[in-house]
C-alpha positions as CSV (number, residue, x, y, z in Angstrom):
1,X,12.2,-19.6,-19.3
2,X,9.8,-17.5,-18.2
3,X,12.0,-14.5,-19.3
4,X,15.1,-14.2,-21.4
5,X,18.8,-14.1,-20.5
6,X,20.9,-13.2,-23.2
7,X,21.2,-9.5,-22.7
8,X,24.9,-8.6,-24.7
9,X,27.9,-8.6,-21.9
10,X,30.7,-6.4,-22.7
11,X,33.4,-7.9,-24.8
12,X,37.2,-8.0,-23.1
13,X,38.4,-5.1,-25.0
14,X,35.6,-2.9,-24.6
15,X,35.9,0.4,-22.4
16,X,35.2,-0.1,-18.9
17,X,31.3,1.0,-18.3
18,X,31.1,4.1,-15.9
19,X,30.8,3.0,-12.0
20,X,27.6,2.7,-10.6
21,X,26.0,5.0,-8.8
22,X,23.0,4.4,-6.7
23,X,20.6,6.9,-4.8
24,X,17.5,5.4,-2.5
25,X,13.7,6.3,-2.1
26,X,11.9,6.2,1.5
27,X,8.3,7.5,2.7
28,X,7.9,8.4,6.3
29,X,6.4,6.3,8.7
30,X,3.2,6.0,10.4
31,X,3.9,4.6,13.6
32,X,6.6,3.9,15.9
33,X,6.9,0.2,15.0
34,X,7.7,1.7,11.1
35,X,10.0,4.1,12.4
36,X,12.0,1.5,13.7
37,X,11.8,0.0,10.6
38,X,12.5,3.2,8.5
39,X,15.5,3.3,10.4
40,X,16.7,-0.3,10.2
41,X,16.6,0.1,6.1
42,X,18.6,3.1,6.1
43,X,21.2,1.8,8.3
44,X,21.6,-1.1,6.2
45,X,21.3,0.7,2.6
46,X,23.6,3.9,3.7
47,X,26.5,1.9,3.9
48,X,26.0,1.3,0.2
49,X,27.6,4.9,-0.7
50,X,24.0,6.6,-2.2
51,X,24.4,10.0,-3.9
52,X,21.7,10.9,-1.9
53,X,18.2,9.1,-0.2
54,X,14.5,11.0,-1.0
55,X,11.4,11.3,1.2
56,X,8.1,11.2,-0.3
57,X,5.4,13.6,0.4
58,X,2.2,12.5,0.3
59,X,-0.6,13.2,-1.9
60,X,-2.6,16.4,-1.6
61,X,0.3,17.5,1.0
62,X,-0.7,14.5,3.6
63,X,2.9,13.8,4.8
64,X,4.2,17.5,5.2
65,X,4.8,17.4,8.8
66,X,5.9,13.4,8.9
67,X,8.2,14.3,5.6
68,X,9.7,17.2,7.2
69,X,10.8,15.4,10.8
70,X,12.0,12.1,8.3
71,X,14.3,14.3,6.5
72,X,15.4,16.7,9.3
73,X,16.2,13.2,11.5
74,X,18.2,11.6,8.0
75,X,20.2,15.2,8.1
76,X,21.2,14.8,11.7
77,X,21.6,10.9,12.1
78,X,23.3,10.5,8.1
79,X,26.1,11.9,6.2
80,X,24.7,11.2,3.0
81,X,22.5,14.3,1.0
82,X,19.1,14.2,1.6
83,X,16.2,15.0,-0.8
84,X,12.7,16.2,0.0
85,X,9.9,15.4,-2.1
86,X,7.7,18.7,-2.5
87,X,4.4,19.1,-4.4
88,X,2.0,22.0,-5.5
89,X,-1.4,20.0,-5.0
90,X,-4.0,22.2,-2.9
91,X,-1.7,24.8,-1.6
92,X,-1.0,28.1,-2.7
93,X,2.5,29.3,-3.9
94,X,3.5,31.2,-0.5
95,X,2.7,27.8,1.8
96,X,4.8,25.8,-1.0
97,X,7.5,28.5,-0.7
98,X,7.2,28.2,3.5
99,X,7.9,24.4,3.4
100,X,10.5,24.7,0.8
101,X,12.0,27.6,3.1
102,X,11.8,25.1,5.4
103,X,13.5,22.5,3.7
104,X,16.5,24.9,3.6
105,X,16.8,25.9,7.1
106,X,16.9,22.4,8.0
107,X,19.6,21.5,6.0
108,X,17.9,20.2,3.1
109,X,19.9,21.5,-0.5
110,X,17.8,18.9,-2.5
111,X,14.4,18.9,-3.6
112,X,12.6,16.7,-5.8
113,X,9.3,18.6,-7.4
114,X,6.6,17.2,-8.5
115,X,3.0,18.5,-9.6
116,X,1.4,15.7,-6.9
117,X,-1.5,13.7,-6.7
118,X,-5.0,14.9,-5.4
119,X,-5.5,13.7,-1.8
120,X,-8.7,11.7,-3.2
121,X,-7.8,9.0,-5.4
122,X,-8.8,8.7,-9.0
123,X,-9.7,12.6,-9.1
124,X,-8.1,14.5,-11.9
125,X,-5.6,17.5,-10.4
126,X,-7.2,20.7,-10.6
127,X,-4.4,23.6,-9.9
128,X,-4.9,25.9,-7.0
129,X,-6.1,29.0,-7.9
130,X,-3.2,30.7,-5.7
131,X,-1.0,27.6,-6.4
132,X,1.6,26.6,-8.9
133,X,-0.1,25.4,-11.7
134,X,2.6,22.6,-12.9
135,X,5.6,21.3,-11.8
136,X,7.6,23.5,-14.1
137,X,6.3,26.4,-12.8
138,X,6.9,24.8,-9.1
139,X,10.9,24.5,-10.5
140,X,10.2,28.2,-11.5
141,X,9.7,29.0,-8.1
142,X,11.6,27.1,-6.1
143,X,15.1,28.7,-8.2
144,X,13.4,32.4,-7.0
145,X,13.9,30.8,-3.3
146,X,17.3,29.3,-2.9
147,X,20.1,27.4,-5.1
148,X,18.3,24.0,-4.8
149,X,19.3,21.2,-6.9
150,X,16.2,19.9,-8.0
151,X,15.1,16.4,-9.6
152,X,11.9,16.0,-11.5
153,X,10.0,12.7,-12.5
154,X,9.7,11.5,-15.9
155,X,7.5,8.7,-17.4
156,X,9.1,6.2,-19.6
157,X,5.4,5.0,-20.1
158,X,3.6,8.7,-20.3
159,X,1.5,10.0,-17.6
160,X,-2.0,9.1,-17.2
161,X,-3.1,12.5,-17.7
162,X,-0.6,13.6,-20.8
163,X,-2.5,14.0,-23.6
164,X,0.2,12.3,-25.5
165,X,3.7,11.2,-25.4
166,X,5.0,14.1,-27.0
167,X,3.3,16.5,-25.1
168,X,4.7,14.2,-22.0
169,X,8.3,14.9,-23.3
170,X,7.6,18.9,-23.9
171,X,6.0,18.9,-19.9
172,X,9.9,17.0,-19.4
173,X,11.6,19.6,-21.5
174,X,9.9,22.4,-19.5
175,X,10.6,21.0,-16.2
176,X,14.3,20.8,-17.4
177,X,14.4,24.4,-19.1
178,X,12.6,25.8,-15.7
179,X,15.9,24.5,-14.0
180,X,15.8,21.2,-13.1
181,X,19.0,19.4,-12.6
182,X,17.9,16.0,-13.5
183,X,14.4,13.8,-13.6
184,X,13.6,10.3,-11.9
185,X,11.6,7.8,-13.9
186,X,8.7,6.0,-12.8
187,X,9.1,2.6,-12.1
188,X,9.2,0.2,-14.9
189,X,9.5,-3.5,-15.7
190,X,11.8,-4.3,-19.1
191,X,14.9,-2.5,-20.0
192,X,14.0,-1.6,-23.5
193,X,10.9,0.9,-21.8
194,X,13.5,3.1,-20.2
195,X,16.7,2.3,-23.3
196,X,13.3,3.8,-25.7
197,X,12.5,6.4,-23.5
198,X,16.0,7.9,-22.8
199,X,16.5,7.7,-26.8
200,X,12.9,10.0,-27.6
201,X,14.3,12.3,-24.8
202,X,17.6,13.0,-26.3
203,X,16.1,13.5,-29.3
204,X,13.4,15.6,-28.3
205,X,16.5,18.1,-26.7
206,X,16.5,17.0,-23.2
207,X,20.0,16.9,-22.1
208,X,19.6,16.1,-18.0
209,X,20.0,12.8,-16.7
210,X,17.7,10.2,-16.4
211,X,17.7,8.2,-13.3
212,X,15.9,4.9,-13.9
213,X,13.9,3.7,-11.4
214,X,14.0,0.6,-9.9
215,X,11.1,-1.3,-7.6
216,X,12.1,-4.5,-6.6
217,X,8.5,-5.8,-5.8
218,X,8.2,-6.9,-2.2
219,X,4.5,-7.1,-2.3
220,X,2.8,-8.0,-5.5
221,X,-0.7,-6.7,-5.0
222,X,0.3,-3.2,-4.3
223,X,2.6,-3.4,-6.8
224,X,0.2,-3.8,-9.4
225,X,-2.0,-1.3,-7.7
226,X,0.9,1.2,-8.0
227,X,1.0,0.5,-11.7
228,X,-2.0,0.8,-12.5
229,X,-2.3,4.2,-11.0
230,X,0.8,5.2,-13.0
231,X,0.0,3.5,-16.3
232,X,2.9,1.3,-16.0
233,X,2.7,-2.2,-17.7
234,X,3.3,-5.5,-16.0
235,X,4.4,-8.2,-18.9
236,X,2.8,-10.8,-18.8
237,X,6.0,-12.6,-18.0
238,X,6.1,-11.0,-14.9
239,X,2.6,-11.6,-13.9
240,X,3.2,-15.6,-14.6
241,X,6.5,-15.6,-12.7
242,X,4.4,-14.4,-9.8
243,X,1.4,-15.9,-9.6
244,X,0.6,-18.3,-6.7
245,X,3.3,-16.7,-4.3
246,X,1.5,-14.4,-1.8
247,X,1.6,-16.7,0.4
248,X,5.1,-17.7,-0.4
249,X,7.4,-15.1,1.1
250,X,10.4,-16.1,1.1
251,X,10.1,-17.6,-2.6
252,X,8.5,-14.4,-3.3
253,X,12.0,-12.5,-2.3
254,X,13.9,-14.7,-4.5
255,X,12.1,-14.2,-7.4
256,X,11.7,-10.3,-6.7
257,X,15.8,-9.9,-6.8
258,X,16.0,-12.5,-9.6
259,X,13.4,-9.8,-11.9
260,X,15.2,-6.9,-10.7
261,X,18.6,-8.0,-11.2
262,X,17.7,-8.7,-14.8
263,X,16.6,-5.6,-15.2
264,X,19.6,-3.8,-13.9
265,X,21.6,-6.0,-15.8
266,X,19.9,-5.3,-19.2
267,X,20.0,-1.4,-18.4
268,X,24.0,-1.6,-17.5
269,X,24.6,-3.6,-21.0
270,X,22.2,-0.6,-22.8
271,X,24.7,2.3,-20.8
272,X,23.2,3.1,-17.7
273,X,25.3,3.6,-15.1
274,X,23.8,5.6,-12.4
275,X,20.1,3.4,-10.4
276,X,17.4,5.2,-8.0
277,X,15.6,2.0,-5.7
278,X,12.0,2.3,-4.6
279,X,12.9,0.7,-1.5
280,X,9.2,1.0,0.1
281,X,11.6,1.0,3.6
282,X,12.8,-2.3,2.8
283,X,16.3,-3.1,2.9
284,X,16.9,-6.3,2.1
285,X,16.4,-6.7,-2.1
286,X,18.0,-3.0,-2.6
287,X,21.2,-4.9,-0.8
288,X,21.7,-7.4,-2.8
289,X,20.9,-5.3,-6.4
290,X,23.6,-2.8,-5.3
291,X,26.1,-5.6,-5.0
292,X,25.3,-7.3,-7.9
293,X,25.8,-4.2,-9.6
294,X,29.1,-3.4,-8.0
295,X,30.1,-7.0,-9.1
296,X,32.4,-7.1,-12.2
297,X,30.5,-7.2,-15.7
């Protein structure tokens, strides 16, 4: 087996595990033809109950406007809460405040805050010098504007630019004291990276939850692209299981739900109850991981 099986199920006479609860990722699309399929994911995945869906912002700001007219149309077409992404790279603190104004007027009660990523890949983020210099001091600011819930991201791996994982959990613990209601991990690939992480957080003080997150790999290459840029490891396992299926698509889905229902499964038998899916605006793999988790244990 290329990886294990034998995560512990709940005995009979155990407590019943908390019910499941499951919130959803999108980006906004380029073109038309994306749109469409923006569009087809949600309809499929809203029916699923979310707590809420999330639209990313691109780095250096490049999705404001396509971020703001995907989140104003998932208002108007959805009933489910809707969260904007929102960073603080290259702007100053009153254009920040205008989108996030913004946000509000349209409808949006949800913001998730991060510090960003510079526009030109592999630079190092240098804070505006009218700008909010971190993501806790974006929080800051963004409680001065309106009673926003607000989720952060956390990095069961550390960041790439944290000069340790300590000082990694104290940026966490900031971003939490600053007033945010609750941080997202970064993707990850075993169980035991997030069960670890959750544990150092608890014990470091942070009391918010933790929403794992989830990406069920629909396209292998970019998925390792996207860890590498976030210093997340791909087991070697992972990389076998894999290998030789590019070409292979509809092997390659198989294999993508198999890894991710593992991993859901190992996180629900370590606690976890409540999922966030990078669902790249797919809908398909996200489908089947929701009812696999709302399957009995």
């Amino acid at each position: 087996m290329p990886f294990p099986l034998t995560a512990v199920r709940p005995l009979s006479h155990a407590p019943a595990p908390d019910p499941v609860g499951i919130s959803f990722e999108f980006f906004p699309p380029k073109t038309a033809k994306a749109e469409d399929g923006l569009r087809q994911a949600v309809d499929a995945l809203v029916p699923q109950a979310p707590r809420f869906l999330s639209v990313t912002y691109g780095a250096g700001g490049s999705t404001r406007d396509r971020t703001l007219a995907t989140v104003a149309a998932l208002v108007r077409d959805t009933s489910v809460p809707v969260a904007a992404h929102l960073t603080c790279v290259d702007a100053t603190r009153q254009e920040v405040d205008e989108v996030a104004r913004t946000y509000w007027a349209t409808g949006i009660r949800h913001i998730v805050a991060l510090r960003g990523d510079p526009a030109t890949a592999g630079s190092r983020f240098v804070p505006h010098p009218d700008g909010y210099e971190n993501a806790a001091a974006l929080v800051a600011g963004l409680r001065r504007i309106a009673p926003f819930e607000i989720s952060v991201a956390a990095y069961p791996e550390t960041h790439p630019d944290a000069a340790s994982p300590r000082a990694d959990l104290d940026n966490l613990k900031a971003k939490i004291d600053a007033g945010a209601t609750r941080a997202i991990t970064q993707f990850f690939f075993e169980a035991e990276t997030f069960l670890r992480f959750r544990d150092k957080a608890a014990a470091a003080g942070i009391d918010a939850e933790i929403l794992p997150g989830i990406l069920p790999v629909a396209n292998i290459a970019q998925a390792y692209k996207f860890a590498g840029m976030c210093g997340a490891h791909v087991p070697d396992w992972m990389r076998r299981l894999f290998d030789g299926l590019d070409d292979q698509p509809a092997t390659r889905a198989l294999v993508t739900t198999a890894v991710a229902a593992e991993l859901c499964r190992r996180l629900r038998a370590g606690g976890v109850s409540q999922f966030h899916f990078y669902t790249l605006n797919r809908a398909e793999a996200c489908q089947a991981l929701c009812r696999l988790l709302a399957s009995p244990q």
